[in-house]
N, C-alpha and C positions, 0 to 999 in steps of 0.2 A: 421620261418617255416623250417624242413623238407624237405633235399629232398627224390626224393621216388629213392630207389633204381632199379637201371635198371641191374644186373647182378647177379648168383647167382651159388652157389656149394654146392655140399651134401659133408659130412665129416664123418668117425665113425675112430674109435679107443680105445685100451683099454689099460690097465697099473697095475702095481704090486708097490706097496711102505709099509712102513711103518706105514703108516694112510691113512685113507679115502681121505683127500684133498691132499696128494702127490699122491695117486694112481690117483684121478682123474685129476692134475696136469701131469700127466705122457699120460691119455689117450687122453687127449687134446694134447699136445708133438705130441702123436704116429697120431692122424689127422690131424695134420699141422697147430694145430690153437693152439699151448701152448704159444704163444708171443702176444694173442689180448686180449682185454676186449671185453667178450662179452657181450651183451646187448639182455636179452630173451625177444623177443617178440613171439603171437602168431601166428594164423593160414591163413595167405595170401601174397600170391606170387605176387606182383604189374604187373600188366598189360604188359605184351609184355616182361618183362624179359626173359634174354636169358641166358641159361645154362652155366658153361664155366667148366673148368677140375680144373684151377687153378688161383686162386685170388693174383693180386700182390696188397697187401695190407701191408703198413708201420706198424712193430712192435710199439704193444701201442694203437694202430686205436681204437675207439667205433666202435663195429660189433655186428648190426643188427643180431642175429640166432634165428633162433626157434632150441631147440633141446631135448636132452631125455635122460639123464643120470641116472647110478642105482651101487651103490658100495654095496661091502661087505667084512665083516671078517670072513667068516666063510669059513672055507677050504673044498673044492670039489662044492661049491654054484656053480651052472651054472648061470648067468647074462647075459642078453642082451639089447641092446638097437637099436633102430629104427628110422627114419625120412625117410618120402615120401614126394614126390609133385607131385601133381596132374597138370596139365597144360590142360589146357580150350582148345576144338575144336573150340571157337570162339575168337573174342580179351578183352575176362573178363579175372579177376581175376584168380590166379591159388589159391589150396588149398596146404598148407605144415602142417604134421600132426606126432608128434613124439611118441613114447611110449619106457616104458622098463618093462624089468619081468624077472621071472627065467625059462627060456624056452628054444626053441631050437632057431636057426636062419631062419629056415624055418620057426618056428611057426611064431617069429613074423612078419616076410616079409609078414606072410598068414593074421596076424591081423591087420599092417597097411594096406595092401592094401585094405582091407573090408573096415576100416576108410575112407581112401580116396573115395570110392565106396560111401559109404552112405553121404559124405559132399557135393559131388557133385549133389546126390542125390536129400538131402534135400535143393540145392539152383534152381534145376530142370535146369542145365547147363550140357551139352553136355561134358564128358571126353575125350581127344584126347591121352592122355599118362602120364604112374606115371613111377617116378624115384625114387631109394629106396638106400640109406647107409644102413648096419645094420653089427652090432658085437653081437661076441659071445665068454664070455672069462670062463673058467672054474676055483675060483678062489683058487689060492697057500695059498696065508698068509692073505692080505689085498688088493682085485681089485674092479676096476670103468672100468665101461664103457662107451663110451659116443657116440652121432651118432648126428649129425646137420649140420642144411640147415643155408649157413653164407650169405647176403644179403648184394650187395655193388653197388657205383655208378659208 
């Protein structure tokens, strides 16, 4: 079994390379998570997790993320990418919800936070606070961006 993680941190970052998977090798680099495997899972924050700035986590780790990436080769593309968490005014569950698009960073700060808004909604559980990563990279040659919530014990 599993254990459930009880700490967690938002991450974004973007990158320029030569190909898609170096640039997004580069934007994971630029978030401080280019040395982990991550492991995507979806949308829930385990119970009573606590936020933290910075994960000492051993290069190599399987890391728990939900997150949102979006590359491209087309020069001048704006790209963005998103992850929120929702955190519960009671001791439930929180909600983590990513997106990406060719938008502005306002835009989609404004579209995940509706996300979060309507998830807590539809589970009719009391929101106490949403915490947001989000990039926005304009791109040169070949960019990725990438924005996630990494989940640890």
């Amino acid at each position: 079994m599993l254990s459930i993680p009880v700490r967690f941190t938002l991450r974004s970052g973007y990158g320029e390379a030569e190909t898609p998977l170096n640039a997004f090798d580069v934007a994971l680099l630029a978030a401080g998570m280019g040395d982990l495997n991550l492991l995507k899972v979806s949308t829930i924050l385990p119970p009573g997790a606590v936020y933290t700035e910075e994960l000492d986590i051993a290069p190599g780790s399987l890391v728990p993320t939900a997150y949102a990436t979006l590359s491209s080769q087309m020069p001048g593309t704006r790209i963005t990418a998103a992850v929120a968490v929702g955190l519960p005014a009671d001791a439930g569950c929180g909600v983590i919800m990513a997106c990406s698009g060719h938008c502005s960073r306002e835009e989609i700060e404004e579209r995940i936070t509706a996300m979060v808004e309507e998830a807590f909604a539809m589970r009719q559980r009391p929101l106490r606070e949403i915490r947001i990563a989000a990039v926005e990279h304009v791109v040169e040659k070949c960019g990725s961006v990438f924005a996630g919530v990494a989940l640890w014990y």
